[in-house]
C-alpha positions, -999 to 999 in steps of 0.1 A, spaced: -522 881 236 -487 880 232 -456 880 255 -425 894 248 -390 874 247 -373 874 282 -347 902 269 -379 928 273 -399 915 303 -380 883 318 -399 888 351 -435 888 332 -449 867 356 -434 885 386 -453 919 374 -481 904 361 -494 895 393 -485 926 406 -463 912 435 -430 921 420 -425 952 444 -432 931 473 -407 902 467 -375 920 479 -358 884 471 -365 890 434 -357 922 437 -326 917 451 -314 892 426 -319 915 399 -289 936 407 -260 909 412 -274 891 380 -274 922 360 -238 927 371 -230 894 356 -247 896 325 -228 928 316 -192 910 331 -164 902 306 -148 879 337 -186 861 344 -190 853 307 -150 841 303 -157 819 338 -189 798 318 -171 799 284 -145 781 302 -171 757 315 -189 754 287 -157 742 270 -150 717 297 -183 702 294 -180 699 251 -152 685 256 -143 666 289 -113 648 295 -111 614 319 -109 637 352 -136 662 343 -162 631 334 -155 623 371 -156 654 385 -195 655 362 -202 620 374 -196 627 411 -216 664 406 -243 648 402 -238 625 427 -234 654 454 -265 669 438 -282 634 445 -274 630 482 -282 669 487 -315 667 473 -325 632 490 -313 645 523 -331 674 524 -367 658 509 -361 620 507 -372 620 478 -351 591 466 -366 566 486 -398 553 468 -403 528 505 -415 561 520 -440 569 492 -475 567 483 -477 551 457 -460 521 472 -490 520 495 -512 520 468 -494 494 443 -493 457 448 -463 444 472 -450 420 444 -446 448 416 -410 456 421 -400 496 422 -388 512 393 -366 543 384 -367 561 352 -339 589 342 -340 606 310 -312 620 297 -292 602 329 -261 606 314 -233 610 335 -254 591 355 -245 600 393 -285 613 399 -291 574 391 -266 557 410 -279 575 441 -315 566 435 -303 528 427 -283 529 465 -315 542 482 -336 514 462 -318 481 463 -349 461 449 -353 487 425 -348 483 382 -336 516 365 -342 524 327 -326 552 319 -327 574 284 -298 597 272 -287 610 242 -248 594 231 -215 617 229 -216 611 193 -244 636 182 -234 655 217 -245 639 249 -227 629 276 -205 595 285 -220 575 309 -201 569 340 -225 546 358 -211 513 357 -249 487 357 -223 461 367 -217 479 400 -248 474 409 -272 443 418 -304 465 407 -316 456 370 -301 483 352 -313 492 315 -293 526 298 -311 528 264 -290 555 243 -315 577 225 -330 613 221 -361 611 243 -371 646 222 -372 630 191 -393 595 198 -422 595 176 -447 582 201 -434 603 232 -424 633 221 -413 648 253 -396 645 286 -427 654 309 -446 636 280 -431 605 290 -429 611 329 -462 620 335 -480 594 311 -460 568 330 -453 576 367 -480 559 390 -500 573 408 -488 586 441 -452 586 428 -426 615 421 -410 635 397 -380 655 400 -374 678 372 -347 705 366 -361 736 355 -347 770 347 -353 808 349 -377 811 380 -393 844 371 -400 833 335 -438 827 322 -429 800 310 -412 781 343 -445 796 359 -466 776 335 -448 742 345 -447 746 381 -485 756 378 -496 731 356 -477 699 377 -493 717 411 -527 709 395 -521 666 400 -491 669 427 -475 681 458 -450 708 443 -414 722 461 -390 736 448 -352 730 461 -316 749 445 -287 723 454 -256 740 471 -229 714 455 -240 730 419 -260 751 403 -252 781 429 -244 813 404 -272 797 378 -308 800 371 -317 765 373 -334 741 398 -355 713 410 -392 705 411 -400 677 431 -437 665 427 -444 641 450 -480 620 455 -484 623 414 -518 621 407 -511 606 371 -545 592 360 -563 623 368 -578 642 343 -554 673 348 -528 655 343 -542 633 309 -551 671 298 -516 681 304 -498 652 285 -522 656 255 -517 695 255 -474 691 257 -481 668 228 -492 691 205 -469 722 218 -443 696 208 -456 688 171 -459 727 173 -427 735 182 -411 706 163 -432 703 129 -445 740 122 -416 760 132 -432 790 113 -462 794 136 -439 794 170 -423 830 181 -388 818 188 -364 839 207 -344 845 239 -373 833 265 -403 836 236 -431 821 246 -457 801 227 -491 812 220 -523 798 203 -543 823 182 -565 830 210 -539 837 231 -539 809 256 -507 799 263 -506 762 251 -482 749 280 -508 752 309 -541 760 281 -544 793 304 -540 829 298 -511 844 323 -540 868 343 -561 838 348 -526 813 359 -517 841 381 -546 845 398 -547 812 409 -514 804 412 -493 840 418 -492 840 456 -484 800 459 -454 804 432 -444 836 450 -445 810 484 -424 786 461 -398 807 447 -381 825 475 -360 807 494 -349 798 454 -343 835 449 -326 844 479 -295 813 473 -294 825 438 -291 861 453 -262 849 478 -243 826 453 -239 857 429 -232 881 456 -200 859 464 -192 850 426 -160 855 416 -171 883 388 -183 904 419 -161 901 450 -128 875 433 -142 846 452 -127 817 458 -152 797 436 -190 790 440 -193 752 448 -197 748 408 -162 722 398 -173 706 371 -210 726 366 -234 719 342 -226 727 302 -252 752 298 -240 784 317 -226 824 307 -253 844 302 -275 815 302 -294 828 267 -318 797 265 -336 789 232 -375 789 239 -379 754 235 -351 748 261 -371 772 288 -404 754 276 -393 725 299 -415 706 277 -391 695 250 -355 696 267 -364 691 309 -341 665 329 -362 645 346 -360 617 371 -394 597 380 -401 568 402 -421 537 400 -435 541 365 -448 512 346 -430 490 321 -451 473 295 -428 444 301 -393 430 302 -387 433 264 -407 463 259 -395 492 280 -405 520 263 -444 533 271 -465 543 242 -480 574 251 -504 580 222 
């Protein structure tokens, strides 16, 4: 079985489980979206950003750095999330093992400096890529801070023994602790597959920031009481590791396209190892429960976009680089191979040896 590329069916998993019709939210995002895909003015307004984001000057890295940062404080006050004292896991791990933040691809770095204020006995290591083969600066100043602050600049995506971004967070968050990941394209088989697959080993929300993000498909996943060692979740991290030798090594055997998704011969989807009838039918009515107070602020934002009604803005100064018609390669929607994500209280081998091996 085969799925086609988002450009034919990009709300597959909406009408495969037959609950499209139902989900006015959905329905009504359609219709403002569809405007802006087919809007000279919506597709100038995220070349511009797009632009400003490739290349920033000294007041745009701020106005990044403190998006992020607004993004931060948003997200922790509505979940407090950020404050690994009010976890699990902290009930579950030895009092002298000091908290620990991980951020891959943490670059400008205001997500971080939040979580470090909310944890003052905290260490961070952070990942992310350098501006020289196209990341980001780094804005976060570790000297600001009197939490032990690692920034390690690399391409998580292309170390040999981790492969991945959710490779890496969910071989090494403990058990009991959280991820927050950014995701994109709700409806998408694909997105589905994540959010399914992490509900299997954690306690799964979903939450679209105000301060950014507004007029865009993306958002957060927050998995909190992460059941790491379980064997869902060892079945997951060995099953990403091959889609990423798949996607990475034997580019041949992988449909690529606009939202394509990756099948094995048999047809099982290798992202959650399940067929989409079988994923939905376990999983259709509890992502439809998910996703629609997502929908309906995605619905609003482009309602009030200035494409559609000459706006004032949408709360997006300084927005994220992807944007426009947001056409995402299918390894970017795989949120296996290119997926921000933030975890607390993983494990560090030890002081000279940050990195996890995950093979």
């Amino acid at each position: 079985m085969r799925y086609r590329s988002v450009a034919g069916s990009g709300h597959i998993c909406a009408h495969q489980d037959g609950r499209h019709d139902n989900s006015r939210s959905l329905a009504e995002l359609d219709a403002p979206r569809r405007e802006g895909w087919q809007s000279n003015e919506a597709e100038s307004h995220f070349a511009t950003q797009r632009e400003v984001a490739d290349n920033p000057d000294d007041e745009a890295k701020m106005g990044f750095f403190n998006m992020a940062r607004r993004v931060a404080q948003e997200l922790n006050k509505v979940t407090k999330v950020m404050d690994i004292s009010r976890q699990r896991v902290r009930q579950t791990t030895p009092v002298e093992d000091a908290p620990a933040i991980l951020d891959l691809c943490m670059a400008p770095g205001g997500f971080s400096t939040i979580a470090v204020e909310a944890n003052p006995t905290a260490g961070l290591s952070a990942l992310t890529l350098s501006p020289e083969p196209g990341g980001h600066a780094v804005t976060l100043r570790p000297e600001d801070y009197s939490n032990d602050v690692v920034i390690e600049p690399a391409d998580v995506t292309l170390l040999a023994a981790e492969r991945a971004q959710l490779v890496v967070a969910v071989a090494r968050v403990r058990r009991g602790g959280t991820l927050v990941v950014l995701l994109h394209h709700l409806e998408t088989w694909n997105t589905c597959q994540v959010m399914y697959v992490l509900n299997q080993f954690s306690r799964v929300r979903l939450f679209k920031p105000r301060a950014a993000h507004a007029t865009r498909s993306s958002f957060y996943l927050v998995a909190e009481d992460v059941e790491s060692e379980s064997p869902k979740a060892k079945a997951a991290v060995q099953r990403w590791k091959a889609l990423w030798r798949r996607l990475t090594l034997d580019r041949e055997s992988v449909e690529i396209g606009t939202g394509g998704d990756v099948d094995d011969a048999d047809g099982m989807n290798m992202i959650s190892g399940e067929n989409v009838d079988d994923v939905l039918g376990k999983f259709g009515r509890r992502r439809l429960h998910l996703s629609l107070h997502i929908w309906q602020a995605h619905a609003r934002a482009l309602r009030k976009a200035p494409w559609n009604k000459r706006a004032a803005g949408d709360g997006e100064r300084g927005g994220a680089a992807a944007g426009g018609r947001e056409r995402l390669s299918s390894r970017e929607e795989l949120g296996i191979r290119k997926t921000n994500v933030f975890t607390g209280m993983y494990w560090p081998r030890s002081q000279d040896d940050r990195w996890p091996t995950c093979c």
